[in-house]
ROLUMLUM-687075 format. One line per field, with one value per residue: residue in one letter; x, y, z of N, C-alpha, C, O in turn. Coordinates in Angstrom, 2 decimals, m for minus. Layout:
! residues N
rest = (A,...)
n_x = (X,...)
n_y = (Y,...)
n_z = (Z,...)
ca_x = (X,...)
ca_y = (Y,...)
ca_z = (Z,...)
c_x = (X,...)
c_y = (Y,...)
c_z = (Z,...)
o_x = (X,...)
o_y = (Y,...)
o_z = (Z,...)
This chain:
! residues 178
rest = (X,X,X,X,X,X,X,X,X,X,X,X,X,X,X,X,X,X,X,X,X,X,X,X,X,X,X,X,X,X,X,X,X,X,X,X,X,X,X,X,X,X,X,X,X,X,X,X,X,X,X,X,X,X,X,X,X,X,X,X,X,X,X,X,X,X,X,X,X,X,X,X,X,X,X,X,X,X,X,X,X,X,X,X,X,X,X,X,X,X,X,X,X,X,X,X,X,X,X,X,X,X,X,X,X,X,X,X,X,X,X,X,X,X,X,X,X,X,X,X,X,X,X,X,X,X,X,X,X,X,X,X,X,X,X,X,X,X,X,X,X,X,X,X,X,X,X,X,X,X,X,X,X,X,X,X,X,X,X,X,X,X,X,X,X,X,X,X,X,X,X,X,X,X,X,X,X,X)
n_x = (m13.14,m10.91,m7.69,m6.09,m3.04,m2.17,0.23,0.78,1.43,0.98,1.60,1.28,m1.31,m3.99,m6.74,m9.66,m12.36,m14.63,m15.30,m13.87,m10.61,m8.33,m5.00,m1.99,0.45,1.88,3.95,6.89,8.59,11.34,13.59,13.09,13.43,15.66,16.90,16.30,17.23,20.23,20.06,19.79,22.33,24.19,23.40,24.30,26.57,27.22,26.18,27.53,30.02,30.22,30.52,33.43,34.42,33.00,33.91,36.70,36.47,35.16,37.41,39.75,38.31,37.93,40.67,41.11,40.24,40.35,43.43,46.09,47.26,48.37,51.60,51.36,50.28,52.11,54.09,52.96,50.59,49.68,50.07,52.16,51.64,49.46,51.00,52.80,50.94,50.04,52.14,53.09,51.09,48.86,46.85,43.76,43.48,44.86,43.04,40.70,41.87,41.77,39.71,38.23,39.13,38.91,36.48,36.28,37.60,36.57,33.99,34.58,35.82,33.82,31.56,32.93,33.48,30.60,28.86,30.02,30.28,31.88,31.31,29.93,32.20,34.13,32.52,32.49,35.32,35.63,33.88,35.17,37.60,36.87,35.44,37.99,39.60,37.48,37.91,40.58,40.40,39.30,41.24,42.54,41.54,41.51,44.33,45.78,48.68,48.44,45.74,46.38,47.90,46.22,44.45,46.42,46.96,44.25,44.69,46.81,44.97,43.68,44.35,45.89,43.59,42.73,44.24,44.25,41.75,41.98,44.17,42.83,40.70,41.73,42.88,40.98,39.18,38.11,38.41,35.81,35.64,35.90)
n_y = (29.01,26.77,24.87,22.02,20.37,17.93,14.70,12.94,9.68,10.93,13.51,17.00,17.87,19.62,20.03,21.93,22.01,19.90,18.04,17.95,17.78,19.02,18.96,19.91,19.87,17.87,15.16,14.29,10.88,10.51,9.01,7.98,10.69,10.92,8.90,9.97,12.36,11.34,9.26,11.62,13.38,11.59,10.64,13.12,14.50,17.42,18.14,15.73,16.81,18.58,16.96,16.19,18.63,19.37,17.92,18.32,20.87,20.30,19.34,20.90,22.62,21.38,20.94,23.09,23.66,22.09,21.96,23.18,25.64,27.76,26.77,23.92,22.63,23.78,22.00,19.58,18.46,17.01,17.11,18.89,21.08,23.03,23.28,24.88,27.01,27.75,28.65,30.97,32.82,32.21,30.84,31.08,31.94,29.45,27.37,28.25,27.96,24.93,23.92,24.82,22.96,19.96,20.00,20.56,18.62,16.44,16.84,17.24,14.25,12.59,13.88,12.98,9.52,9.54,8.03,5.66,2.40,2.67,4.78,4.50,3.47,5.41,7.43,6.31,5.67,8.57,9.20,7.37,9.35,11.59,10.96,10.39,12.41,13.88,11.95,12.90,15.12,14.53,13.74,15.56,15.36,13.03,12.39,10.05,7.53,5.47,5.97,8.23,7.00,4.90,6.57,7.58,4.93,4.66,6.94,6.34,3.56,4.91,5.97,3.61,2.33,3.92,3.51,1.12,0.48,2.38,1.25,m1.11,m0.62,0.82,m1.69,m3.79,m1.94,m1.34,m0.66,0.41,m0.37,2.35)
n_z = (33.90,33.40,32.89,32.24,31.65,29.70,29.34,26.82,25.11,22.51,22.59,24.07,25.73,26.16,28.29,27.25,28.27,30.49,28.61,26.69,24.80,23.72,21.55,21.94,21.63,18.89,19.67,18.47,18.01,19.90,18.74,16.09,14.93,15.59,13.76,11.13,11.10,11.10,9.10,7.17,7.45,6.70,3.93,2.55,1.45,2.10,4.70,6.11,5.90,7.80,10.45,11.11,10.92,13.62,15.13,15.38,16.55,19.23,19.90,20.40,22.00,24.20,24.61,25.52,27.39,29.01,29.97,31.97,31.33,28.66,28.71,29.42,27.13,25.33,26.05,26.34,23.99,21.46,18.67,16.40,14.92,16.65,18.96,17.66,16.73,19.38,20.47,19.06,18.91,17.02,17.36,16.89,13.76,13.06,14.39,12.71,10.41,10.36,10.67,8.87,7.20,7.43,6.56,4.30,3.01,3.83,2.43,0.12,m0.63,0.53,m1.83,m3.94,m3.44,m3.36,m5.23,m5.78,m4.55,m2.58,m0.73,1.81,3.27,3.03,4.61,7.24,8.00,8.39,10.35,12.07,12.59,13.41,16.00,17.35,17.26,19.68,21.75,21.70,22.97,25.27,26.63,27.46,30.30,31.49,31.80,31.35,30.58,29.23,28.09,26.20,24.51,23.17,22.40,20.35,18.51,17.53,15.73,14.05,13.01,11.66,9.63,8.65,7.68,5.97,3.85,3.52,2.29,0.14,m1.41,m2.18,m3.48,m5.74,m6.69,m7.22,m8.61,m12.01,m15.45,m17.43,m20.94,m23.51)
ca_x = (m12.56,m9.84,m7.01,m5.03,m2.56,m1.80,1.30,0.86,1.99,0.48,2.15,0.86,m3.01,m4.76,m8.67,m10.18,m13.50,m14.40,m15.55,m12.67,m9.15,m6.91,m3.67,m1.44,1.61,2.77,5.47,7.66,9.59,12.95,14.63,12.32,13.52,17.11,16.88,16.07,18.44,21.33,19.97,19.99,23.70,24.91,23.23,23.96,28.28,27.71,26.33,28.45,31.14,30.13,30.80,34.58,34.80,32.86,34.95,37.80,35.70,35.10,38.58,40.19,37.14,38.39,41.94,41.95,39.76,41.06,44.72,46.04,47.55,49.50,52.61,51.09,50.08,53.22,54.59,52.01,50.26,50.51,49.94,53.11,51.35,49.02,52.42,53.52,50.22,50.28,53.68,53.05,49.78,47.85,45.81,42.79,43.70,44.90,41.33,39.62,42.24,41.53,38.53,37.79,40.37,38.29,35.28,36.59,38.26,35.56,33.01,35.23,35.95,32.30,31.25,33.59,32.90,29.00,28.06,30.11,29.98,32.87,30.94,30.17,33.60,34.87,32.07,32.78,36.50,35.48,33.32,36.45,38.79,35.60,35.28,39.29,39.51,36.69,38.44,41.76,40.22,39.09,42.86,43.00,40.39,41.84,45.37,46.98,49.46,46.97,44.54,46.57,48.62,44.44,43.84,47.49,46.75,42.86,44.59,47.15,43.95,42.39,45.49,45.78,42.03,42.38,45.67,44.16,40.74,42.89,44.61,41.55,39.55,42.23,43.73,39.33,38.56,38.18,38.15,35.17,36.02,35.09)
ca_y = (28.05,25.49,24.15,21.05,19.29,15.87,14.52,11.70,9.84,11.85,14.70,17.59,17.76,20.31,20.03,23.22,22.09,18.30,17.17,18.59,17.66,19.49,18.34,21.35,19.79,16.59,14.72,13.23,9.79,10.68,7.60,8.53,11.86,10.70,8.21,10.23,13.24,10.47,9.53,12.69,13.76,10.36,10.93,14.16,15.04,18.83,17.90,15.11,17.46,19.42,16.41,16.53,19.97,19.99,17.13,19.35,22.34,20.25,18.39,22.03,23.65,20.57,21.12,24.92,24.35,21.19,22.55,24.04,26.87,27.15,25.65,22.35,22.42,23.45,20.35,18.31,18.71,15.67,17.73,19.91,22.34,23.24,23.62,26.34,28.23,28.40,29.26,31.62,33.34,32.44,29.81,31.37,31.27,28.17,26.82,28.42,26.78,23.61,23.55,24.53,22.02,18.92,20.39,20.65,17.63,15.65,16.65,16.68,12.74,12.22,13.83,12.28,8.32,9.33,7.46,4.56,1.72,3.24,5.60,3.76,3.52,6.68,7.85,5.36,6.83,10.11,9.41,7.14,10.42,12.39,10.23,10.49,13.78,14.02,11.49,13.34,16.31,14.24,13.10,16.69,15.48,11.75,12.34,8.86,7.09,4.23,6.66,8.64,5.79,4.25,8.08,7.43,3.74,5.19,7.59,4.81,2.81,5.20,5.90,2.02,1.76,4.71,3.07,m0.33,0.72,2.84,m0.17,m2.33,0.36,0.39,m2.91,m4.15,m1.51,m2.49,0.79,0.24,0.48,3.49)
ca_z = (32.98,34.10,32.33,32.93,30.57,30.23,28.60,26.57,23.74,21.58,22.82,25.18,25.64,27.33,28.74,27.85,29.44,30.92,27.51,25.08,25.05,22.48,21.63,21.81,20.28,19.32,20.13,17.23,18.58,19.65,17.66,14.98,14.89,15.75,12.69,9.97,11.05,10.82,7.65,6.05,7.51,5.87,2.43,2.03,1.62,2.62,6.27,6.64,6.14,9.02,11.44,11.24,11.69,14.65,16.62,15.60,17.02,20.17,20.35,20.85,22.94,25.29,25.12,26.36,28.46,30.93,30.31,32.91,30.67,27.43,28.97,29.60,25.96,24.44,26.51,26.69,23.20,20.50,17.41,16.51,14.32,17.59,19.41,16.90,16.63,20.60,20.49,18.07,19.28,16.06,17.31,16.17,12.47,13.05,14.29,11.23,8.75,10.27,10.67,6.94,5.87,7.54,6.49,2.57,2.67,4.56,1.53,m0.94,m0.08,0.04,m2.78,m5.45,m3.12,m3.25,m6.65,m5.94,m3.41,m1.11,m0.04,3.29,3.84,3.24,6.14,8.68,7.70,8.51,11.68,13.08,12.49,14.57,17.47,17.45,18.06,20.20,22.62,21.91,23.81,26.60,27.16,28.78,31.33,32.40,31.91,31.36,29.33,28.27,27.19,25.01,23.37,22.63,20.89,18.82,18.30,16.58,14.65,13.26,12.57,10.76,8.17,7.57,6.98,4.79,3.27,2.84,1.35,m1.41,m2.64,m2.68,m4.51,m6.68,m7.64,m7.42,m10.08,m13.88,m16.16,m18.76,m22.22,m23.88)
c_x = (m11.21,m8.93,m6.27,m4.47,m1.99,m0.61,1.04,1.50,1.92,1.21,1.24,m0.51,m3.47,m6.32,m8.90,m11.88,m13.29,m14.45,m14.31,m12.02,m8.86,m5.82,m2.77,m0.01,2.10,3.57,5.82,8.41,10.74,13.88,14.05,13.35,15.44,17.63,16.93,17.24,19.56,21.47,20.49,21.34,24.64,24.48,24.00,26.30,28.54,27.41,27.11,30.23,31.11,30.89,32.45,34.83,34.21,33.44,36.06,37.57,36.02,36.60,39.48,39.65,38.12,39.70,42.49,41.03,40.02,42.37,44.95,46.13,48.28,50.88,51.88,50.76,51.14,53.99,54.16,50.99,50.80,51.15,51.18,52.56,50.37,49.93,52.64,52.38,49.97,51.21,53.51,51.99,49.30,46.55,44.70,42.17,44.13,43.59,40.69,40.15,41.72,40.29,37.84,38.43,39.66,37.31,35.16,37.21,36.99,34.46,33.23,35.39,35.00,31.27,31.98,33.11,31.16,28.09,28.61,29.90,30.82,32.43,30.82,31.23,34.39,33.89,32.23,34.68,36.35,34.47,34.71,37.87,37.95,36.00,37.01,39.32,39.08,37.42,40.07,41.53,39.91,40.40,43.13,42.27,41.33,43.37,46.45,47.91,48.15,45.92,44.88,47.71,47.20,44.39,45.14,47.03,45.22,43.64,45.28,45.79,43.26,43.32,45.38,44.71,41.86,43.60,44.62,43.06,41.26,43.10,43.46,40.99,40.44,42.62,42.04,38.95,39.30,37.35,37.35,35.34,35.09,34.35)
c_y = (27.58,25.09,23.10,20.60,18.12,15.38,13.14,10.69,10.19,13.14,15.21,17.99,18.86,20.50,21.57,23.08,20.48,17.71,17.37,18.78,18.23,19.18,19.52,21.28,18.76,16.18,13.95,12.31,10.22,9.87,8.10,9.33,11.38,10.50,8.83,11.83,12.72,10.34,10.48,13.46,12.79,10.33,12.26,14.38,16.41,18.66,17.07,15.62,18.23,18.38,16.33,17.72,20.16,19.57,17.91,20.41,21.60,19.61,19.47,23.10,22.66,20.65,22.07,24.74,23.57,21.43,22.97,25.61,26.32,26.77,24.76,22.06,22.39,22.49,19.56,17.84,17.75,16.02,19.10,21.30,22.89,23.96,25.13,27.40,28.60,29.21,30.83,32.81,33.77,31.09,29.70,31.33,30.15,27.11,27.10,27.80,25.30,22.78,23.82,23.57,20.86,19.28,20.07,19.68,16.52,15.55,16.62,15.03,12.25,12.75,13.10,10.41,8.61,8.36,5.46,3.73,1.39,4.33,5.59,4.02,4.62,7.81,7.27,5.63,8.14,10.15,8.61,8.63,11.29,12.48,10.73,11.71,14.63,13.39,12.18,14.41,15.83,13.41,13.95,16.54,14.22,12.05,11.44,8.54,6.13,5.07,7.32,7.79,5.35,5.22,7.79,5.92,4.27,5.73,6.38,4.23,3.71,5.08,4.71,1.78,2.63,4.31,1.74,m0.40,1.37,1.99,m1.33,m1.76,0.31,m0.41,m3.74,m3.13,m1.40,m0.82,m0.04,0.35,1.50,3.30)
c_z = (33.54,33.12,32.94,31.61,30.91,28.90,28.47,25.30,22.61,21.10,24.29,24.77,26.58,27.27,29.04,28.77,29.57,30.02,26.11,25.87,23.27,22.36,21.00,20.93,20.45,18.94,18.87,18.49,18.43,18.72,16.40,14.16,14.48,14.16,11.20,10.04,10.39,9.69,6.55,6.01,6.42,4.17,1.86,2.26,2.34,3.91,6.41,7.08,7.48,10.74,12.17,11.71,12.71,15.53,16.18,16.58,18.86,20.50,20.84,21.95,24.54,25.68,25.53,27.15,29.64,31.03,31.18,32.35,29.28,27.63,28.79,28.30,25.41,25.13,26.27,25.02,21.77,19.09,17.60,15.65,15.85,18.90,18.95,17.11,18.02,20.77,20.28,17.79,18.14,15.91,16.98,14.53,12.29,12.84,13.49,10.25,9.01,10.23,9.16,6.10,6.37,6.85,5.05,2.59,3.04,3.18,0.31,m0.96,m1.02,m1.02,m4.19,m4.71,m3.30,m4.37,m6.73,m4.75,m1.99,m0.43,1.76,4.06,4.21,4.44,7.36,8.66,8.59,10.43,12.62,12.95,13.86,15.52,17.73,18.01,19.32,21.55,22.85,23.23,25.13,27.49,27.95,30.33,32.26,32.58,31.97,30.34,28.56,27.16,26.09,24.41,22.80,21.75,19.56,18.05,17.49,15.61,12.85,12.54,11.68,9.27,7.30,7.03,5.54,3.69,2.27,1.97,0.00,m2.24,m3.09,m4.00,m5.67,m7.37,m8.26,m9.24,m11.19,m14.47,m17.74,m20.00,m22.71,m25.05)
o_x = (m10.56,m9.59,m5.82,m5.18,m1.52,m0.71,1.02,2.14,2.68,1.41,0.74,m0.80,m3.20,m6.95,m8.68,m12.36,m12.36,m13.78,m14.17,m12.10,m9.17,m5.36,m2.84,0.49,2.64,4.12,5.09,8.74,11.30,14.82,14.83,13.96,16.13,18.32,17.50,17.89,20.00,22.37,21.21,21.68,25.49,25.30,24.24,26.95,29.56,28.36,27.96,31.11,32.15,31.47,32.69,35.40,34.59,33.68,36.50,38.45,36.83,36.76,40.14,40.23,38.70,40.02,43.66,40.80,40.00,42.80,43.93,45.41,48.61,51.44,51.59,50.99,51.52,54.85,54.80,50.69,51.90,52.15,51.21,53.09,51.30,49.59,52.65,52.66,49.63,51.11,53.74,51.98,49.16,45.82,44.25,41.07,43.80,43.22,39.82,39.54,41.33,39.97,37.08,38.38,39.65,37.21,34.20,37.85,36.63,34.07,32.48,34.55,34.95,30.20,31.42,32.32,30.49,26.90,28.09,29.32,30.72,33.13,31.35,31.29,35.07,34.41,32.06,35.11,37.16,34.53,35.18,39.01,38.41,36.63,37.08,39.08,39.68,37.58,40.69,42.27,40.18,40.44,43.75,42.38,41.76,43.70,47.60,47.96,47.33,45.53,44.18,48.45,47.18,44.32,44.97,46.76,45.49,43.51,44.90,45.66,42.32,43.12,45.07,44.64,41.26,43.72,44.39,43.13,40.96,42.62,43.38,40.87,39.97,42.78,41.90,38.66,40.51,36.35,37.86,35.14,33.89,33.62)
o_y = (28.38,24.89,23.23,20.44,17.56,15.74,12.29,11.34,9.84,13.65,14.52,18.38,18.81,21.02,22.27,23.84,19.83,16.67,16.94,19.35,17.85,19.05,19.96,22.02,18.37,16.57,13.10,12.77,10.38,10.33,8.73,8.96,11.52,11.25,8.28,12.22,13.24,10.82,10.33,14.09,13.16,10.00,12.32,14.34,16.67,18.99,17.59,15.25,18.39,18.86,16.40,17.92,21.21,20.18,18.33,20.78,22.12,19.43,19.10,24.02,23.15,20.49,22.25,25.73,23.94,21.19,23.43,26.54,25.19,26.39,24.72,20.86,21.33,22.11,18.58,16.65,17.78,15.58,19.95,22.41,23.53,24.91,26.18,28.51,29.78,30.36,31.71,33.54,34.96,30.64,28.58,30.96,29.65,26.42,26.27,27.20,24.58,21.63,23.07,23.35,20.21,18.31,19.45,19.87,15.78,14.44,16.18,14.69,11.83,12.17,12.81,9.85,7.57,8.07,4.49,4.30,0.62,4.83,6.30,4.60,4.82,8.78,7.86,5.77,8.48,10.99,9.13,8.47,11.50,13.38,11.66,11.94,15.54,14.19,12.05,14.50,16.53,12.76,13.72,17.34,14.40,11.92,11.66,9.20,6.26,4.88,7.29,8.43,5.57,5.02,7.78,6.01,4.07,5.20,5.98,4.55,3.31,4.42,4.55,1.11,2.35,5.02,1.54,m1.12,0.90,1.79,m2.11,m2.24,m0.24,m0.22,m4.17,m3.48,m1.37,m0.19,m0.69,1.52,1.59,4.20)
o_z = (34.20,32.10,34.08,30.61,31.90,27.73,29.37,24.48,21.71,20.00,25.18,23.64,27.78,26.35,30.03,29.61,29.10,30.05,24.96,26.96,22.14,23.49,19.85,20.08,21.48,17.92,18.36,19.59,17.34,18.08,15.67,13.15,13.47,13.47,10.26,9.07,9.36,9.02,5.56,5.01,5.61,3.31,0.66,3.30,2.98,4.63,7.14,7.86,8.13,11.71,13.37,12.78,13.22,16.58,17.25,17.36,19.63,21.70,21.82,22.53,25.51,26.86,25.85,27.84,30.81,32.16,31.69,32.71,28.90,26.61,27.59,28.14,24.91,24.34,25.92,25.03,21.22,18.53,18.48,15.79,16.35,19.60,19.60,17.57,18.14,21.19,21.11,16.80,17.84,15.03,16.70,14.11,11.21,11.89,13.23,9.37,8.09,9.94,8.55,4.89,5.33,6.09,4.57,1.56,2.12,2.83,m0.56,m1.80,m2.18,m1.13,m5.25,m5.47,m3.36,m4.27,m7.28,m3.83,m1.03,0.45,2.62,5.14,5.22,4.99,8.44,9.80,9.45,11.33,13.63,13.37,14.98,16.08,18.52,19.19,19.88,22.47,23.91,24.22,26.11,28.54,28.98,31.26,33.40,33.76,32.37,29.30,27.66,26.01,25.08,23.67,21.59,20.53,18.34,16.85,16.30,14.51,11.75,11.36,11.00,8.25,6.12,6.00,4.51,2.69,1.08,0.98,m1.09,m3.35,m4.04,m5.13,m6.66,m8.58,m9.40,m10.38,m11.41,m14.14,m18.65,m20.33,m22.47,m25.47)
């Protein structure tokens, strides 16, 4: 007895004799797949919360690890609380407060925006803070001025967006009578 498998779009097939093909396991569409993950992070406030905390997770994984050492951080290092808990050798509790404080703030956000029609906003909010971070950490990699004035210039942008959506949301909404 012979096997061969054959990869197709089906998935993976294998010929246990010439006349029978089995299909051993098939393939979901990556986009597919992609698509409805996305989906369900963006509906849902408790995964979406997770996304913040993990570009925190990775925005720090990146900055100890293209550093040269903790000098170049406590010099080089934008964030002054990061500074101190190097300083201070509690960077570890540091990374767990902060990372529970995006995490609880991130789904806090999005659960109180989830019912109304800022919701959108306050995730495209929350993924431009992400990405931010995410590129903060890769500032330890390129090392320019340009690049990290672009990461301050995002964060700026995110404040005002989160500034200017406030006042909209507010001066826009009309309290129902009771």
């Amino acid at each position: 007895m012979w096997r061969k498998f054959l990869y197709t779009n089906q998935g993976v097939c294998s010929f246990i004799s010439k006349n029978t093909l089995v299909i051993l396991r098939e393939k979901a569409i990556p986009t597919q797949t992609f698509t409805s993950v996305t989906k369900t992070v963006y509906r849902t406030p408790a995964l979406a919360g997770l996304v913040p905390a993990a570009a925190v997770s990775i925005d720090y994984a990146l900055t100890f690890s293209l550093a040269s050492g903790t000098s170049m951080i406590l010099r080089w290092e934008a964030s002054p609380f990061v500074r101190f808990a190097v300083a201070n050798n509690i960077m570890l509790l540091y990374l767990t407060a902060i990372i529970l404080f995006y995490y609880l703030a991130a789904y806090g956000v999005l659960h109180v925006l989830e019912p109304t029609p800022y919701y959108r906003f306050g995730f495209a909010l929350i993924l431009l803070v992400s990405i931010t971070h995410v590129l903060g950490g890769l500032s330890w990699q390129f090392k320019m001025a340009w690049y990290s004035n672009a990461i301050v210039l995002l964060s700026f942008t995110s404040i005002l967006i989160a500034v200017l959506l406030f006042g909209y949301a507010l001066i826009t909404h009309r309290k129902s009578p009771a």
